[in-house]
C-alpha positions as CSV (number, residue, x, y, z in Angstrom):
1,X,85.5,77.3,97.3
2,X,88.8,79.4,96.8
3,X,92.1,77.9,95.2
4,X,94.7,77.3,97.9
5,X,97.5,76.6,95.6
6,X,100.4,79.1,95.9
7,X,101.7,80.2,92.4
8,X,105.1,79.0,91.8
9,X,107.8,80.3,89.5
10,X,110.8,77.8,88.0
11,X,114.1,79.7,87.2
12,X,117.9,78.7,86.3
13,X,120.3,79.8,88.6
14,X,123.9,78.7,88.1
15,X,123.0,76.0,85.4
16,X,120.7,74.9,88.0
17,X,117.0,75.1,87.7
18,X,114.6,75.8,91.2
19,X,111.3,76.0,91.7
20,X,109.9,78.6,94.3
21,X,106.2,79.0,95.6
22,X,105.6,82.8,95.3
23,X,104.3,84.2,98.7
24,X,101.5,86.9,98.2
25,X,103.9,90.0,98.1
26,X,106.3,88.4,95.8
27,X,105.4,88.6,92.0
28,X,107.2,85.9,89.6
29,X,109.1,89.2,87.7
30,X,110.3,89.8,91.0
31,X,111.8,86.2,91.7
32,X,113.3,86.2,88.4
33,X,114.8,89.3,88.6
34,X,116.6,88.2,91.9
35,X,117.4,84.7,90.7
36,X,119.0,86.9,87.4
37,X,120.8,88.6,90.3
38,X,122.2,85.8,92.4
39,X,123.0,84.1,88.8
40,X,124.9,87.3,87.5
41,X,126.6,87.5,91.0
42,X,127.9,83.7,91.1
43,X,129.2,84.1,87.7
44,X,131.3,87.2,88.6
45,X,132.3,85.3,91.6
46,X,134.0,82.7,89.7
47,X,135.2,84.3,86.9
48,X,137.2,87.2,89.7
49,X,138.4,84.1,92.0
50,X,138.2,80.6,89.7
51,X,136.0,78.9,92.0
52,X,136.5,75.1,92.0
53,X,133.4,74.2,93.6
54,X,129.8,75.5,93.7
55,X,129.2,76.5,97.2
56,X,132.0,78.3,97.5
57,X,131.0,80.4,94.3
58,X,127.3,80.5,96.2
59,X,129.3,81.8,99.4
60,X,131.7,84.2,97.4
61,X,128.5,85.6,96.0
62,X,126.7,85.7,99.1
63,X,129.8,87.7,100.5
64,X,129.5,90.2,97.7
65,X,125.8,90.6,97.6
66,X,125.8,91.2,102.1
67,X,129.0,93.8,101.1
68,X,126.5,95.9,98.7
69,X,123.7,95.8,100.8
70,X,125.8,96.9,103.8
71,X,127.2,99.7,101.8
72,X,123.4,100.9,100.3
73,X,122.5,100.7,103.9
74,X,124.9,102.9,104.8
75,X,124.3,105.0,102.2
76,X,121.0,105.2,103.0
77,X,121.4,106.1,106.7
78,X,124.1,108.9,105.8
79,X,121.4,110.4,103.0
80,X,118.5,110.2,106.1
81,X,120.5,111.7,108.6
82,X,122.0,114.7,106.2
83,X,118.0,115.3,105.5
84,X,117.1,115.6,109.1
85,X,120.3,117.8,110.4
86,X,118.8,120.1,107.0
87,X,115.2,119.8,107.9
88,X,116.2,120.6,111.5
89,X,118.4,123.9,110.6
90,X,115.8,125.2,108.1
91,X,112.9,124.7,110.9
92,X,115.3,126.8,112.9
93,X,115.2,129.2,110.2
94,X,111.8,129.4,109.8
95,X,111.3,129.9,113.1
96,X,113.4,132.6,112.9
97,X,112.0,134.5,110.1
98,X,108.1,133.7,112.0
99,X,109.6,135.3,115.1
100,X,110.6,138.3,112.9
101,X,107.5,138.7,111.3
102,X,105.8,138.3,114.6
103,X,108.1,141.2,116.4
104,X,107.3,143.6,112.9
105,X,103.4,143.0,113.4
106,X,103.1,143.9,117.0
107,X,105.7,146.9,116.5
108,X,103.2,149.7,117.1
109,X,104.2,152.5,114.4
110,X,104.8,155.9,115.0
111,X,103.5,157.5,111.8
């Protein structure tokens, strides 16, 4: 008979501690890495705008986290699209120089 318990992982965010069931793609590193995260991230968030009251730190750090992953996003999509415009113009090259090589071979010399 196989164990149907989900492993779950405790961690302290925010002087608060939660307990989270880890699915089967999430190790408990991973979760405590990103509970680190969200804890680093409300922290900032309060010390840059004095936060009187927990969910607003939460949202403030929400906001900030959404704002980075919009910009690596963005990054991400400018890097992709710069690699296909290159991949595109050295294909054209290629094709180019095959062409070329193609026209020399079939050339017939007058020797």
């Amino acid at each position: 008979m196989s164990d149907t318990r989900s492993a779950s992982i405790a961690v302290d965010i925010y002087g608060k501690t939660f307990t989270f069931s880890l699915g089967p793609d999430q190790t408990a590193e991973h979760v405590q890495q990103a509970a680190q995260l969200i804890d680093d991230k409300m922290r900032e968030a309060h010390k840059t705008h004095n936060t009187q009251s927990q969910i607003q730190t939460a949202v403030l750090a929400s906001l900030n986290l959404v704002d980075e992953l919009f910009k690596l996003q963005a990054n991400y999509q400018a890097a992709e699209s710069d690699i296909a415009q290159r991949t595109s113009k050295l294909n054209a090259s290629l094709g180019r120089v095959f062409q070329s090589v193609e026209l020399d071979s079939s050339t017939p010399s007058t020797s």
